[in-house]
C-alpha positions in Angstrom: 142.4 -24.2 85.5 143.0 -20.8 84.0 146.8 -22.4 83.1 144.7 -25.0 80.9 142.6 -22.1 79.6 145.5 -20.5 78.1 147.3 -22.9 76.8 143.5 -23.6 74.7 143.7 -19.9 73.5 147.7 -20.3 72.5 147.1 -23.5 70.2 143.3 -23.1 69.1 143.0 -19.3 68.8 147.0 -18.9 68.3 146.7 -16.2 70.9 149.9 -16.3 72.7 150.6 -16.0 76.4 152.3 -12.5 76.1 149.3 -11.4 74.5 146.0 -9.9 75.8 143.9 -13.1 76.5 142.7 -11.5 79.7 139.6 -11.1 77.5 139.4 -14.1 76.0 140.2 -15.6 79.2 136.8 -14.0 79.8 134.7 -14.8 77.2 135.4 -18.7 78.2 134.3 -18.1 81.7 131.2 -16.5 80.2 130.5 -19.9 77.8 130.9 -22.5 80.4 128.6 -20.4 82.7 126.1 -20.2 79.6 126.4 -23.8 78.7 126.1 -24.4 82.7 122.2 -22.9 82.0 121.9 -24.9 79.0 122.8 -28.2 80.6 120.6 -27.5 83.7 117.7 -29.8 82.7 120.4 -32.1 81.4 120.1 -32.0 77.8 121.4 -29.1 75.6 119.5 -29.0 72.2 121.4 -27.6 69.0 118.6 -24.3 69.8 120.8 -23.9 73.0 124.1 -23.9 71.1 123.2 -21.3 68.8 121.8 -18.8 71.1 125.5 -19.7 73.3 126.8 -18.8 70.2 125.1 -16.0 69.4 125.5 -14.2 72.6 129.1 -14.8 72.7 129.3 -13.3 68.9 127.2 -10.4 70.5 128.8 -9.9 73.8 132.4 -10.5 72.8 132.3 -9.1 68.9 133.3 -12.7 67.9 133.5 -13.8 64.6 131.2 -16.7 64.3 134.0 -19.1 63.9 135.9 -18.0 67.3 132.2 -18.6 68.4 132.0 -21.4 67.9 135.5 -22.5 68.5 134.3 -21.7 72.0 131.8 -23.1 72.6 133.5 -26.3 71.8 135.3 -25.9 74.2 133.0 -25.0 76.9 131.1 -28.0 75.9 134.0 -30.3 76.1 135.6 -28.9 79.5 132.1 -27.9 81.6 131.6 -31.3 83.2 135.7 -31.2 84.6 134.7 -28.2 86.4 133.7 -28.7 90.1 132.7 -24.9 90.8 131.8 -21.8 89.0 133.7 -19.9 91.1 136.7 -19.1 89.6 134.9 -18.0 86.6 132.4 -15.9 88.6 135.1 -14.7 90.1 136.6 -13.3 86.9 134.1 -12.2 85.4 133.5 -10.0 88.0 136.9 -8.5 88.0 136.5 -7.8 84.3 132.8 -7.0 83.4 131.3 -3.6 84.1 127.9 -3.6 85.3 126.4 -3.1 81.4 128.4 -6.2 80.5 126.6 -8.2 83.5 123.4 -7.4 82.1 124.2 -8.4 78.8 125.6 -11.5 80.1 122.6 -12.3 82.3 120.0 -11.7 78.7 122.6 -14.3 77.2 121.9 -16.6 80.2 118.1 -16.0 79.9 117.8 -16.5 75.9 119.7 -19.8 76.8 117.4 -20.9 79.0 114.4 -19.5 76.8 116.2 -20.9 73.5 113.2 -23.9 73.8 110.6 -22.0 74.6 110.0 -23.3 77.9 112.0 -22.1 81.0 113.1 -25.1 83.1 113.2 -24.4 86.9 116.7 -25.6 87.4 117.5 -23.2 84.6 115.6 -20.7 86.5 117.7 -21.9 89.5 121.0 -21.3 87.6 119.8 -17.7 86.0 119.4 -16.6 89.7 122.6 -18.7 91.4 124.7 -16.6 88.7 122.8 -13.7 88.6 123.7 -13.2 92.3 126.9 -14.2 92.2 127.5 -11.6 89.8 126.3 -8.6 92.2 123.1 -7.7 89.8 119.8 -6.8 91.7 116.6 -8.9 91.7 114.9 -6.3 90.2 118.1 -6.5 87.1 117.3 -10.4 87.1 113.8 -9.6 86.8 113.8 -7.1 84.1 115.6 -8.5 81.7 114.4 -12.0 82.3 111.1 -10.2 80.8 113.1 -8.3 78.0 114.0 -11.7 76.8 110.4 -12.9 77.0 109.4 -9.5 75.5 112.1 -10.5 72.5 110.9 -13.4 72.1 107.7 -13.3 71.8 106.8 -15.9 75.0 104.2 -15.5 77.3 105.6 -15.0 81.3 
């Protein structure tokens, strides 16, 4: 998986193997976990994509190109992934715990990006939220930071 990941970066982002793409590496895992919230309740709208995109501009100090160059490919790959758990499993070897949080308001604007909150996006926010060693009262908090941000009623 990772292999097929890499050789993505080296002919789409012309970042070669010897390089550093331990961090893009990551900021893939990130997308197809955000697009796993978007997808959820089994349509993603173009709302969805941009806030995907925007959080990985955010999180990752993308350019909005690379963005979006990644989230393409998220798209494209998600349904050839059986589990999460490779990427969970990176992205807890290479996030700090500030990083988590940010990427857990990412997966809650996702799942806010309609204005409603589906309950199997709800279901994912919490699967990955757990997975990624953050406390209920984290998953809490910021679920009602996002609501605070955008302006929705919880």
């Amino acid at each position: 998986m990772f292999n097929k990941l890499n050789k993505w970066l080296e002919t789409t982002l012309n970042i070669r193997p010897q390089d550093d793409n331990e961090q893009h590496t990551t900021q893939l895992a990130a997308a197809i976990l955000l697009v796993e919230v978007s997808r959820a309740d089994f349509e993603i709208s173009s709302d969805e994509q941009q806030v995907i995109a925007n959080v990985l501009t955010k999180q990752f100090s993308l350019s909005e190109d690379e963005a979006g160059k990644v989230l393409q490919y998220a798209l494209d790959e998600h349904d050839g992934y059986t589990s999460s758990h490779a990427f969970i499993r990176l992205l807890n070897e290479e996030l700090d715990a500030k990083s988590k949080l940010g990427l857990l308001k990412g997966l809650w604007s996702v799942a806010y990006a309609d204005g409603v909150l589906d309950k199997y996006e709800e279901y994912h926010v919490r699967k990955i939220a757990d997975w990624l060693y953050l406390s209920h009262s984290d998953f809490i908090r910021v679920k009602h930071q996002v609501l605070a941000e955008l302006n929705i009623e919880g």
